[in-house]
N, CA, C and O atoms as CSV, one atom per row, in Angstrom:
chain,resi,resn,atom,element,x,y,z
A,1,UNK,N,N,80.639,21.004,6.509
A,1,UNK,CA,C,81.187,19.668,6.563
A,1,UNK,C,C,80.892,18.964,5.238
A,1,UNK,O,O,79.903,19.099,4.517
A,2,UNK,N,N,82.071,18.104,5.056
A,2,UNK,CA,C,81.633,17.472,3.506
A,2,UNK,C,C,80.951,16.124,3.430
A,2,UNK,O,O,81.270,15.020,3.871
A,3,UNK,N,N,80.007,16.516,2.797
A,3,UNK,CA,C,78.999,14.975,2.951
A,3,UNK,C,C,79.967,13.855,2.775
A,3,UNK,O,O,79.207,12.968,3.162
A,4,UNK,N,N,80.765,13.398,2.564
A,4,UNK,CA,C,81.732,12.370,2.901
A,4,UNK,C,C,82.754,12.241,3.994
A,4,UNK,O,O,83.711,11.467,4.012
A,5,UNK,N,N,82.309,13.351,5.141
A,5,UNK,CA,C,83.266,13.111,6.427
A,5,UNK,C,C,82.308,12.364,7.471
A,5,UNK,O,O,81.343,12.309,6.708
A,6,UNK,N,N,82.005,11.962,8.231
A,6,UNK,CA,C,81.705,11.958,9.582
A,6,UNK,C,C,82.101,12.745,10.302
A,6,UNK,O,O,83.191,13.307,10.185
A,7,UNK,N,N,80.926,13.014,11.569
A,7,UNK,CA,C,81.075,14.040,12.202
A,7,UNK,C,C,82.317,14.517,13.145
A,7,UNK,O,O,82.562,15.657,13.540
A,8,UNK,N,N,83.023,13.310,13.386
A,8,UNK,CA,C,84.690,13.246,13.891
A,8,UNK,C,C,85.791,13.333,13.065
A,8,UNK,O,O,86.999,13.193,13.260
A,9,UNK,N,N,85.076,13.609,12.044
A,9,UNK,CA,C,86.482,14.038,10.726
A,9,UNK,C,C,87.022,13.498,9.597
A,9,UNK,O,O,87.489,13.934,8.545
A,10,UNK,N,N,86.824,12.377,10.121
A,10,UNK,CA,C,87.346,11.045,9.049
A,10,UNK,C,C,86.216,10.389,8.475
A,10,UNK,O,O,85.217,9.904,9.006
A,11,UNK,N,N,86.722,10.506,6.803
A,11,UNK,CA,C,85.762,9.739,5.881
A,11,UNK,C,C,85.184,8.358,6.006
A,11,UNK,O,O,85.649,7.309,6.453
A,12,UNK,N,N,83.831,8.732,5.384
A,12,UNK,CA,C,83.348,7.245,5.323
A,12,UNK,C,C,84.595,5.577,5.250
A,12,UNK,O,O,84.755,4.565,5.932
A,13,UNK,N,N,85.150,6.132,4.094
A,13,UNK,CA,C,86.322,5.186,3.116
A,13,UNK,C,C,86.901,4.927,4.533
A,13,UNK,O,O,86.574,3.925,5.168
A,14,UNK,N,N,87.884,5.976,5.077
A,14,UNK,CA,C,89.027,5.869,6.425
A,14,UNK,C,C,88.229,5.120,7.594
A,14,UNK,O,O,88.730,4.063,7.977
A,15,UNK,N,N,87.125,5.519,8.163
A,15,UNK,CA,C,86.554,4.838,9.178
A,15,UNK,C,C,86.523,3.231,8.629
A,15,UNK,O,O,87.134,2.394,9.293
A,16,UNK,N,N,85.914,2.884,7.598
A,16,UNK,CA,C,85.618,1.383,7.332
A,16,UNK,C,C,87.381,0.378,7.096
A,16,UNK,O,O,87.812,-0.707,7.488
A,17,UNK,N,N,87.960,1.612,6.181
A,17,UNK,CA,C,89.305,0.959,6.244
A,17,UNK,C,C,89.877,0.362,7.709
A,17,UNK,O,O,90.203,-0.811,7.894
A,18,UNK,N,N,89.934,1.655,8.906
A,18,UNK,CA,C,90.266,1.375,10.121
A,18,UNK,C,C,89.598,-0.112,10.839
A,18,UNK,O,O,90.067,-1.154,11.297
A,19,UNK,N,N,88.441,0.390,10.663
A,19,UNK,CA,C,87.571,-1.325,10.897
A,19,UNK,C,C,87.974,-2.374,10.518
A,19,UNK,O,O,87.702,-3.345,11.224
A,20,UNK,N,N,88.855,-2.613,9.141
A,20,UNK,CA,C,88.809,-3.758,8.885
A,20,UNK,C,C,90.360,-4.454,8.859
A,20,UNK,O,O,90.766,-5.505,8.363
A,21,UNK,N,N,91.045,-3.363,9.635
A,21,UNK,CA,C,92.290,-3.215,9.781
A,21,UNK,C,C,92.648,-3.743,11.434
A,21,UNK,O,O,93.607,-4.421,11.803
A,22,UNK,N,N,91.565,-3.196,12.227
A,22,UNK,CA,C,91.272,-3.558,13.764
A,22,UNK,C,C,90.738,-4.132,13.858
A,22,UNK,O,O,91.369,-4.859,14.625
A,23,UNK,N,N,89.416,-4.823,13.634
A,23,UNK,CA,C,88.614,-5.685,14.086
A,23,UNK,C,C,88.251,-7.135,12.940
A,23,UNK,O,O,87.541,-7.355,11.959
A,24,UNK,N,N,89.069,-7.746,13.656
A,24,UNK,CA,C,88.705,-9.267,12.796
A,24,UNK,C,C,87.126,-9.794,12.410
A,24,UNK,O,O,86.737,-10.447,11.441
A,25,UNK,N,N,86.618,-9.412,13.207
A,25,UNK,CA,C,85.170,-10.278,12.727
A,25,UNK,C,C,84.371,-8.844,12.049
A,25,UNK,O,O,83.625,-9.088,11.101
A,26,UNK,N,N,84.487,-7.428,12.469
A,26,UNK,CA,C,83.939,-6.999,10.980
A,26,UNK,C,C,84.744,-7.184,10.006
A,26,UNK,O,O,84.285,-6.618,9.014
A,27,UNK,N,N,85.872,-7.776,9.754
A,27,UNK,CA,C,86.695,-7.810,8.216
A,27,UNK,C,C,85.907,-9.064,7.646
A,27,UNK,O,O,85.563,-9.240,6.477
A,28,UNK,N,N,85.720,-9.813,8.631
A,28,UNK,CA,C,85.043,-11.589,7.830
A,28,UNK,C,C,83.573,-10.959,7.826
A,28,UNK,O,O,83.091,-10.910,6.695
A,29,UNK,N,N,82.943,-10.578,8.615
A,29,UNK,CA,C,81.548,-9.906,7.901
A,29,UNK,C,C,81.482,-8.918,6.880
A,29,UNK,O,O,80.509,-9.025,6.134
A,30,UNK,N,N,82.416,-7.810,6.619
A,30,UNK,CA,C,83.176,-7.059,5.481
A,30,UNK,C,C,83.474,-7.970,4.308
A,30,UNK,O,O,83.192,-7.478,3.215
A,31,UNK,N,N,83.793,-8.735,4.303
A,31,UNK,CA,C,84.128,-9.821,2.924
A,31,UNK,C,C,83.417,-10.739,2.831
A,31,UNK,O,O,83.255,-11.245,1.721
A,32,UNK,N,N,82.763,-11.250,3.960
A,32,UNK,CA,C,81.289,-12.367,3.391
A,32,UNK,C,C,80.281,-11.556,2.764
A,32,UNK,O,O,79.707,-12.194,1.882
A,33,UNK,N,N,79.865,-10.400,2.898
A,33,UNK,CA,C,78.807,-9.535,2.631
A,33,UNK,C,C,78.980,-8.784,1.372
A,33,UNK,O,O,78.027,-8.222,0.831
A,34,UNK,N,N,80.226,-8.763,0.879
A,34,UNK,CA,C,80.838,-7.753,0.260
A,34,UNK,C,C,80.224,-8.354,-1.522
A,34,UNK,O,O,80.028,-7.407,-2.283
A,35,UNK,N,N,80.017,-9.406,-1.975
A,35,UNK,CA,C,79.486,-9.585,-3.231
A,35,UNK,C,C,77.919,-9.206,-3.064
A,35,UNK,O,O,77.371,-8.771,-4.077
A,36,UNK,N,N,76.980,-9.353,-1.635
A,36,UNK,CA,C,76.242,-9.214,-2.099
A,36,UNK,C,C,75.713,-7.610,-1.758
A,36,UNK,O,O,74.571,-7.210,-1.983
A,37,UNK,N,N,76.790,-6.818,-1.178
A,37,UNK,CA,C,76.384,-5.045,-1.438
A,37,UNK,C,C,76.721,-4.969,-2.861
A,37,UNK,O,O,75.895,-4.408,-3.581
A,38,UNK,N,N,77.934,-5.496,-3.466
A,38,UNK,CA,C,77.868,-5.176,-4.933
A,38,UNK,C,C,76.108,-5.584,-5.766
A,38,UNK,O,O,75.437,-4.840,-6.481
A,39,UNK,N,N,75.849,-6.792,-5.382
A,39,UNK,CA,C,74.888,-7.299,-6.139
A,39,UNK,C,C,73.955,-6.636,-6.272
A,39,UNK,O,O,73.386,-6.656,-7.363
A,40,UNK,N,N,73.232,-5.433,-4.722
A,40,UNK,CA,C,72.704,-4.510,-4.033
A,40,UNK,C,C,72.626,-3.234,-4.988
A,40,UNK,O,O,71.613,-2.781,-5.521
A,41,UNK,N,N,73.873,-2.786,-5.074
A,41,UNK,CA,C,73.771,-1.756,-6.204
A,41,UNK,C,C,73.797,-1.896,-7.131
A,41,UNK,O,O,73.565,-0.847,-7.733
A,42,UNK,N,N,74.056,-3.099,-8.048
A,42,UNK,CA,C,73.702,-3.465,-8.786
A,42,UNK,C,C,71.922,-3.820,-9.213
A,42,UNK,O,O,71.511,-3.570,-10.346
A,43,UNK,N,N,71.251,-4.260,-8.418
A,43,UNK,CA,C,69.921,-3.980,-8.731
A,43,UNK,C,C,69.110,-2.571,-8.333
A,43,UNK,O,O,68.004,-2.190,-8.716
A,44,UNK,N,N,70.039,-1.954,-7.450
A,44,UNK,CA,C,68.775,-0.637,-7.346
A,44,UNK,C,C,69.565,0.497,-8.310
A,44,UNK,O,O,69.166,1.629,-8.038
A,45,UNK,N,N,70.618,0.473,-9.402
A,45,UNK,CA,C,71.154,1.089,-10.106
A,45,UNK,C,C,70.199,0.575,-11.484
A,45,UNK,O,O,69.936,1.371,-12.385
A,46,UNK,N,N,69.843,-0.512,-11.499
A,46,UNK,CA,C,69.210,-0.867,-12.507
A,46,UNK,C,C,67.861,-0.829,-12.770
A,46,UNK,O,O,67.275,-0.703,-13.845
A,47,UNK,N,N,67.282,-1.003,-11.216
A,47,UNK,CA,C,65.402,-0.686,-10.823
A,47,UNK,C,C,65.281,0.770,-11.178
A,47,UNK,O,O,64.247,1.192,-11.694
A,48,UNK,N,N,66.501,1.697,-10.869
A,48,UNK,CA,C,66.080,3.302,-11.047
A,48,UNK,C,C,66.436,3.254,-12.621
A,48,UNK,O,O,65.355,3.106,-13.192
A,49,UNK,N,N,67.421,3.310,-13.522
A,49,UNK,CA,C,67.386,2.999,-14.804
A,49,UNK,C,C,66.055,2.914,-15.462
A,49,UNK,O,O,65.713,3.688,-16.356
A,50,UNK,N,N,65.069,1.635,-14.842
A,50,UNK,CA,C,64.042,1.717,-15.748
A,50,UNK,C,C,62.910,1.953,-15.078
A,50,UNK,O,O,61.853,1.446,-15.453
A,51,UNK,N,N,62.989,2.800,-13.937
A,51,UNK,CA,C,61.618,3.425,-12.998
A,51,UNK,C,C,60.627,2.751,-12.412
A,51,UNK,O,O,59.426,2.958,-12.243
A,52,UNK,N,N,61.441,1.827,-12.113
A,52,UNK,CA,C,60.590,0.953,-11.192
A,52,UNK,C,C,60.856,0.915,-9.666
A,52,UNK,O,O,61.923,1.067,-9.070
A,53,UNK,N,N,59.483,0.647,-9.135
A,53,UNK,CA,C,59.574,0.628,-7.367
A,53,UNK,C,C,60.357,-0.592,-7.083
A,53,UNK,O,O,61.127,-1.214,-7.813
A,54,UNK,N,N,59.984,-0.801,-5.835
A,54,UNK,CA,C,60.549,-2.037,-5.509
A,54,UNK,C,C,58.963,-2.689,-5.467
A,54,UNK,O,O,59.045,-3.892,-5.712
A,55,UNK,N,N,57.896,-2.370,-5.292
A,55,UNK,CA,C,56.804,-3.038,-4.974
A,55,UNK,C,C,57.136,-3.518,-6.934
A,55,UNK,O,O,57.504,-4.603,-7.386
A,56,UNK,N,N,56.922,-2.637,-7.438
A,56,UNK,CA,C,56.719,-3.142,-9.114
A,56,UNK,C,C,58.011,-4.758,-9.543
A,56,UNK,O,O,57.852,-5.694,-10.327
A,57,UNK,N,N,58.958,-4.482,-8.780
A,57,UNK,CA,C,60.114,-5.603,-8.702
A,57,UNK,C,C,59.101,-6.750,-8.437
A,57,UNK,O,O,58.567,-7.577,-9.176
A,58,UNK,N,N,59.022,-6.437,-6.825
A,58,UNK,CA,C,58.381,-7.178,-6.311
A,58,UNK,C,C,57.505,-8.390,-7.407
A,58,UNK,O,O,57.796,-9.537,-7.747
A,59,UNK,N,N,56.452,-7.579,-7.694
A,59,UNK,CA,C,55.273,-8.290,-8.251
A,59,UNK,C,C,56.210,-8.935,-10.017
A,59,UNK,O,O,56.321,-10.090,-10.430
A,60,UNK,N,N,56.578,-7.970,-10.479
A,60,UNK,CA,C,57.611,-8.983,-11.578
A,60,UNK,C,C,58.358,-10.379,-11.123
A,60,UNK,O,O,58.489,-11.364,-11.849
A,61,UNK,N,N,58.771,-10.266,-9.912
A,61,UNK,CA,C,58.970,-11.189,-9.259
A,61,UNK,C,C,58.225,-12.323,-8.471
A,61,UNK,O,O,58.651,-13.461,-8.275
A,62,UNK,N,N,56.846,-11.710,-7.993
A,62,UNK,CA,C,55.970,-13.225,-7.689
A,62,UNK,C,C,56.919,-13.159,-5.843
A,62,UNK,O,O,57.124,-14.081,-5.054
A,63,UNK,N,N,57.242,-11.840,-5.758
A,63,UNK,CA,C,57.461,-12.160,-3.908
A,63,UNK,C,C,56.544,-10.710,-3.500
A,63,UNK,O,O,55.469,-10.317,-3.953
A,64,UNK,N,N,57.291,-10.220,-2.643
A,64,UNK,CA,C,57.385,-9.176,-1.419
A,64,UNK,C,C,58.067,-8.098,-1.971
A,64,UNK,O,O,58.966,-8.165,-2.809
A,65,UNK,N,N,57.556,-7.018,-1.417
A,65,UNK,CA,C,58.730,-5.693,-1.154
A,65,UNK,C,C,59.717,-6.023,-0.058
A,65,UNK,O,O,60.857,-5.573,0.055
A,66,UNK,N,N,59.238,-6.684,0.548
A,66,UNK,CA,C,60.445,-6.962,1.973
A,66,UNK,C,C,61.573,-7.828,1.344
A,66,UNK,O,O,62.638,-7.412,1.800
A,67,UNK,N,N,61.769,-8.800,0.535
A,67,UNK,CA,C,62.479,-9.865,0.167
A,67,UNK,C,C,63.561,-8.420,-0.904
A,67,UNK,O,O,64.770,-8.217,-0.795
A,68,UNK,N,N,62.593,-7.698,-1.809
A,68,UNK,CA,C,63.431,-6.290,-2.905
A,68,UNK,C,C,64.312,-6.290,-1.406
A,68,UNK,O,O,65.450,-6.749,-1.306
A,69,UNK,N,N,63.439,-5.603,-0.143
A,69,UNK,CA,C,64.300,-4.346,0.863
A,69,UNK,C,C,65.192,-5.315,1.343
A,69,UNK,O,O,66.055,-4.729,1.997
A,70,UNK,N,N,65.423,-6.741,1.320
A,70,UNK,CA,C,66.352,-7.525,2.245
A,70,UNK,C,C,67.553,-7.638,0.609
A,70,UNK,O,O,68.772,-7.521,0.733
A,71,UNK,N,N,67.184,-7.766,-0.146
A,71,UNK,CA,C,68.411,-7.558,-1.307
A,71,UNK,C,C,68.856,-6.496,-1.554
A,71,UNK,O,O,70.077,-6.413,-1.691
A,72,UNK,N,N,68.117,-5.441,-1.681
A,72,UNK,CA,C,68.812,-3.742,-1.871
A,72,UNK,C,C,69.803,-3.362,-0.652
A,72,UNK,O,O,70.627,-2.449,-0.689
A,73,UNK,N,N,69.530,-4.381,0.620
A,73,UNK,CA,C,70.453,-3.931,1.636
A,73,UNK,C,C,71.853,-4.487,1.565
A,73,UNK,O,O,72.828,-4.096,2.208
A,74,UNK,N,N,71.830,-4.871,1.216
A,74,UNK,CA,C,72.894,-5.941,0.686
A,74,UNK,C,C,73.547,-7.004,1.656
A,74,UNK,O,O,74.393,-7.776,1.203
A,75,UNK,N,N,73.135,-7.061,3.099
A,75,UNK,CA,C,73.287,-7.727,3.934
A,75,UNK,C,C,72.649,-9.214,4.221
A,75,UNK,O,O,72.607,-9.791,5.308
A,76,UNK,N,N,72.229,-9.617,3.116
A,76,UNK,CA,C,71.855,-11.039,3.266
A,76,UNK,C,C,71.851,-11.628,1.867
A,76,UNK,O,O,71.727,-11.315,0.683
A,77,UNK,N,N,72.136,-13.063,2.991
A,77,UNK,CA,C,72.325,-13.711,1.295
A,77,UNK,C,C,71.257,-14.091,0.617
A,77,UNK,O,O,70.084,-14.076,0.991
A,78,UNK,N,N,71.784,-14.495,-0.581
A,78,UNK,CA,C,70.270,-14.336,-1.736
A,78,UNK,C,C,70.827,-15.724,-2.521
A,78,UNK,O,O,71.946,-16.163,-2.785
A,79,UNK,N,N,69.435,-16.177,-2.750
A,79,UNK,CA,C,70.241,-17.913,-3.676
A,79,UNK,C,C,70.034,-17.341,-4.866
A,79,UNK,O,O,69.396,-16.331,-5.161
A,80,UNK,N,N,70.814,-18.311,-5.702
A,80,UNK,CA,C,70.955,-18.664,-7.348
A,80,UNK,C,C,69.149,-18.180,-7.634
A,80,UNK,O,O,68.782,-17.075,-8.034
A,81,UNK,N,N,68.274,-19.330,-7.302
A,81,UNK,CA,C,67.181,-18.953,-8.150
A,81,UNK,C,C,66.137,-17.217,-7.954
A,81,UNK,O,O,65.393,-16.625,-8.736
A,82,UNK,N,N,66.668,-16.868,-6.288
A,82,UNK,CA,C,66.053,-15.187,-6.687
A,82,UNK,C,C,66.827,-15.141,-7.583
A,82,UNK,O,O,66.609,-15.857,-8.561
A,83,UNK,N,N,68.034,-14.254,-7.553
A,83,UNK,CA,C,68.884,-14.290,-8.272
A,83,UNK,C,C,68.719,-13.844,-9.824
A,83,UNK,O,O,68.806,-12.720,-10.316
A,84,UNK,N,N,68.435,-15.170,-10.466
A,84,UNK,CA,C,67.652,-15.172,-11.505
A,84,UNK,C,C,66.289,-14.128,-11.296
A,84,UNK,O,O,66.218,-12.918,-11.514
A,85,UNK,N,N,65.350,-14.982,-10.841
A,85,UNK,CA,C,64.258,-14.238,-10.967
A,85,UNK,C,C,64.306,-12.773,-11.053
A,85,UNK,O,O,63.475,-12.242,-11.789
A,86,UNK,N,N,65.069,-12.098,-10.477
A,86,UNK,CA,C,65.021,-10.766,-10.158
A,86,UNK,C,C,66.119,-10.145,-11.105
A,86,UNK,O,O,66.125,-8.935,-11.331
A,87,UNK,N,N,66.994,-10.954,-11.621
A,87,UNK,CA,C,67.326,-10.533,-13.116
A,87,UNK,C,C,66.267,-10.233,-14.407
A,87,UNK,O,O,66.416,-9.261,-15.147
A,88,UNK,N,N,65.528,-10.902,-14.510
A,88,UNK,CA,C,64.435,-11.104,-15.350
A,88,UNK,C,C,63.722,-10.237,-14.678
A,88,UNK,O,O,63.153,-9.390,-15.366
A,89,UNK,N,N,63.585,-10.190,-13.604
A,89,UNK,CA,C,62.541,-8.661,-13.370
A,89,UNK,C,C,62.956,-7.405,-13.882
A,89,UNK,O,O,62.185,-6.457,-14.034
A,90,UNK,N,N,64.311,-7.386,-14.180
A,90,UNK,CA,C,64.615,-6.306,-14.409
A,90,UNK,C,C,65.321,-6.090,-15.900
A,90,UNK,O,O,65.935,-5.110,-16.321
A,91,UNK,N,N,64.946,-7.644,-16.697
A,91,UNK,CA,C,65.068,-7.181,-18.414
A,91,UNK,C,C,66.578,-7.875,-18.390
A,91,UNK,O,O,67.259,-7.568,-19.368
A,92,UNK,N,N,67.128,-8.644,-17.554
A,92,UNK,CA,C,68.287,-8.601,-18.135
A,92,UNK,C,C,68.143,-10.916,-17.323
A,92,UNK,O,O,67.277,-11.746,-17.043
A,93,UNK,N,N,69.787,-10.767,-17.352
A,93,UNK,CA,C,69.931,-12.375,-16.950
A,93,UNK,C,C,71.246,-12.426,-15.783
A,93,UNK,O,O,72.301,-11.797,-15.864
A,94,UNK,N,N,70.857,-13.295,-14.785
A,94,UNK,CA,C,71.686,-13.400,-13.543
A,94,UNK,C,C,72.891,-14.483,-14.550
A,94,UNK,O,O,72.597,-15.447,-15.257
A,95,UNK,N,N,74.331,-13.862,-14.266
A,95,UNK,CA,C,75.441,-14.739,-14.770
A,95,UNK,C,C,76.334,-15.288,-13.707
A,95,UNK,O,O,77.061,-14.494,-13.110
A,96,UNK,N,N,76.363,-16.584,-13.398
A,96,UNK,CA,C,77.299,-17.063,-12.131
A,96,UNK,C,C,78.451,-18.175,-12.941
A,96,UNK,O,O,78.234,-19.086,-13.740
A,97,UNK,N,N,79.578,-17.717,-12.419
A,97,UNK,CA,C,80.784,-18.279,-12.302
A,97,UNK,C,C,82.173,-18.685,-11.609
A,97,UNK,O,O,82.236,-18.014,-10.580
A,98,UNK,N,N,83.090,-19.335,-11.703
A,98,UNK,CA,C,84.251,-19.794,-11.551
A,98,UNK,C,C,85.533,-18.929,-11.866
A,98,UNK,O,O,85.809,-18.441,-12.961
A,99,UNK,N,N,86.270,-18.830,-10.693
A,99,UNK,CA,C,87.244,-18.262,-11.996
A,99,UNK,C,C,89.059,-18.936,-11.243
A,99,UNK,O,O,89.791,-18.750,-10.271
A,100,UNK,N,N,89.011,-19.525,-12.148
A,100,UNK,CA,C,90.481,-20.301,-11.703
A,100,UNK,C,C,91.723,-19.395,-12.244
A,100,UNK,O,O,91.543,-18.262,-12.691
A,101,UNK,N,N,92.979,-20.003,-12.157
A,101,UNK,CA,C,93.995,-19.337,-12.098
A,101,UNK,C,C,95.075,-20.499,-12.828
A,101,UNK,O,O,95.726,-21.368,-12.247
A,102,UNK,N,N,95.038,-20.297,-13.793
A,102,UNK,CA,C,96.257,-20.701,-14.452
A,102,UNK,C,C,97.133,-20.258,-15.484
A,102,UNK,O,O,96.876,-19.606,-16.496
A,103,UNK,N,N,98.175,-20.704,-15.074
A,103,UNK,CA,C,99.571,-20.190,-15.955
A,103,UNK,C,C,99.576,-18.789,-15.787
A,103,UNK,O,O,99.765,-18.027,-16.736
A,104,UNK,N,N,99.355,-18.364,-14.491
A,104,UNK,CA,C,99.289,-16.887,-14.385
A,104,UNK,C,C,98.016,-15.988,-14.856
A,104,UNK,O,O,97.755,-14.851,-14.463
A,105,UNK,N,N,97.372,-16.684,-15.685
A,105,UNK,CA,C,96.400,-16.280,-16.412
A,105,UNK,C,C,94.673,-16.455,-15.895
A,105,UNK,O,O,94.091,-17.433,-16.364
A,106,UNK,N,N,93.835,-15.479,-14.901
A,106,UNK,CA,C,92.700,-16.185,-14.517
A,106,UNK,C,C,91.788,-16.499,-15.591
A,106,UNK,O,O,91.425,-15.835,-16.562
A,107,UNK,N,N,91.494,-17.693,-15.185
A,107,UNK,CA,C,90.367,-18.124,-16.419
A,107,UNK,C,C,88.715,-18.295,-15.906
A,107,UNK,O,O,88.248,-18.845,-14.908
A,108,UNK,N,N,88.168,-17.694,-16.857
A,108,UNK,CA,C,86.741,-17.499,-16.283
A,108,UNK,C,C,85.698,-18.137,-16.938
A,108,UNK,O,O,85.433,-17.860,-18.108
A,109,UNK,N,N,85.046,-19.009,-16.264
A,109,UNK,CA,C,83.791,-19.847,-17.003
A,109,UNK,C,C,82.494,-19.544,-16.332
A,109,UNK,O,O,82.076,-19.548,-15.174
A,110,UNK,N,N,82.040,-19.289,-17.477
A,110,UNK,CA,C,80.373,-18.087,-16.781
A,110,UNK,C,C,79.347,-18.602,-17.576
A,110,UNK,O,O,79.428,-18.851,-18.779
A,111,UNK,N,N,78.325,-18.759,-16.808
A,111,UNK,CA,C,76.702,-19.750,-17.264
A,111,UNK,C,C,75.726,-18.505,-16.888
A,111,UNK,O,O,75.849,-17.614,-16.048
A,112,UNK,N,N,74.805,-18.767,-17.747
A,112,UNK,CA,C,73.587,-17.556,-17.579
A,112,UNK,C,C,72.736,-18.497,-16.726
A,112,UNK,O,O,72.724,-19.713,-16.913
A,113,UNK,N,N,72.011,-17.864,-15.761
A,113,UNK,CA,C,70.927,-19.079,-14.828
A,113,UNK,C,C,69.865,-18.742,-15.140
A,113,UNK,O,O,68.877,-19.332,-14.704
């Protein structure tokens, strides 16, 4: 079996597609959640990069390993100032923005926090 089927046949991708195709409230939990699984792999793509635990996050950070394990899951939300902080834990800077739409053209205005 290919590590990307489930055991009934159909891929990871096809099962979640079907979900969000049938069921209304996982599609609005599917798209409320959905920046912060990106955000998710985005920090544990970057904690492994430079070989750090999550306890080592942690303490760069001034929290918990539990607060790392509630952001690496990507299922909860996280404010502006972790955010930050846990950018800087990891050498770099949290960037939040806007992005409007005009003349056809989206326009994007982005602040480092």
């Amino acid at each position: 079996m290919s590590k990307n089927h489930s055991p009934i046949g159909a891929t990871v991708s096809e099962h979640i597609q079907r979900k969000l195709a049938n069921n209304k409230d996982y599609r609005e939990a599917y798209e409320r959640l959905l920046p912060f699984e990106q955000i998710a792999r985005i920090a544990i793509m970057r904690r492994a990069q430079l070989g750090l635990s999550q306890q080592q996050v942690a303490e760069r950070m001034g929290t918990t390993t539990s607060v790392i394990s509630r952001i690496e899951s990507g299922q909860h939300r996280t404010s502006t100032e972790t955010l930050r902080r846990l950018a800087e834990a990891l050498e770099g800077h949290a960037v939040l923005g806007f992005e409007f739409q005009t003349d056809g053209e989206p326009e994007r205005e982005l602040i480092a926090l």
